[in-house]
N, C-alpha and C positions, 0 to 999 in steps of 0.2 A: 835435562840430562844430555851434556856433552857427550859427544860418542866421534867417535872417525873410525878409517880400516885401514890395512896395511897395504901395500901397494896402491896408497890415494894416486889418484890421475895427476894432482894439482902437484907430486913430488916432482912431475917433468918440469913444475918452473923454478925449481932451483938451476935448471940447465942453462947456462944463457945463454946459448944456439936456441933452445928451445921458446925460454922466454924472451928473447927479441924478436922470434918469429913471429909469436903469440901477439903480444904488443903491438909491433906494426899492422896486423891482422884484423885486431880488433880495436887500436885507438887508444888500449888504457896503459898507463903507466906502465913501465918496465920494474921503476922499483917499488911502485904496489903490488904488482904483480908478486915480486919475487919474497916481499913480506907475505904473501900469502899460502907460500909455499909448504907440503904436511911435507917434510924428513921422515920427521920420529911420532906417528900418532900417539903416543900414550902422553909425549912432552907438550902436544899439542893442545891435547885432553885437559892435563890439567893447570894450564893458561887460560881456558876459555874459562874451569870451574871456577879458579881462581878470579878472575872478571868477573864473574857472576857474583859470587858469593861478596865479592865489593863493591858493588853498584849500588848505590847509595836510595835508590826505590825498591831495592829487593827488600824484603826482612820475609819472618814467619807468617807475617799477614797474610801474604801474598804466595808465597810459598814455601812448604815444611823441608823440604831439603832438595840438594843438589850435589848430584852424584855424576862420575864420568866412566865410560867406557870405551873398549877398544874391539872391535871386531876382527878376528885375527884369519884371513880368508885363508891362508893355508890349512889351518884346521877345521873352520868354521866354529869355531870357539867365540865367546865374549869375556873379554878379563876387565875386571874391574881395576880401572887406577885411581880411581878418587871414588871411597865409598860415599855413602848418603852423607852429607854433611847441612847443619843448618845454618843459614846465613845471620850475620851477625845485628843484635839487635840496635846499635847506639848507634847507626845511619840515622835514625830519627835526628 
């Protein structure tokens, strides 16, 4: 179950003041860094589900579904943006 929240931390490394500071700091890449970056959690969400659900050792076996959420800290709300979904069986 993908999930993020809104105002992730990780939106500061779209900044690149931010993420150059970061970088030099800690040693890792500048442009992994900034691929790692939440903007938009609900676009985020359903990338990761998307990934999942194509990953070529998922199926039903292993697991019945995959769902994503977003946790919205202004209201403390959970919205779903990718309901339960089941992963596709012809990865076999």
């Amino acid at each position: 179950m993908p999930s993020s929240i809104t105002q992730c931390g990780t939106g500061k490394l779209s900044e690149p003041a931010f993420r150059q500071a970061f970088a030099h700091h800690t040693g890792l890449d500048e442009g992994a860094l900034a691929d790692k970056a939440v903007t938009d959690p609900a676009v985020t969400v359903r990338q990761d589900v998307a990934e999942l659900l194509a990953h070529p050792l998922l199926s039903e076996d292993i697991l019945a579904s995959v769902s994503g959420h977003v946790l919205r800290l202004e209201t403390g709300l959970v919205e779903t943006v990718v309901k339960a979904t089941a992963p596709v069986q012809s990865h076999r």
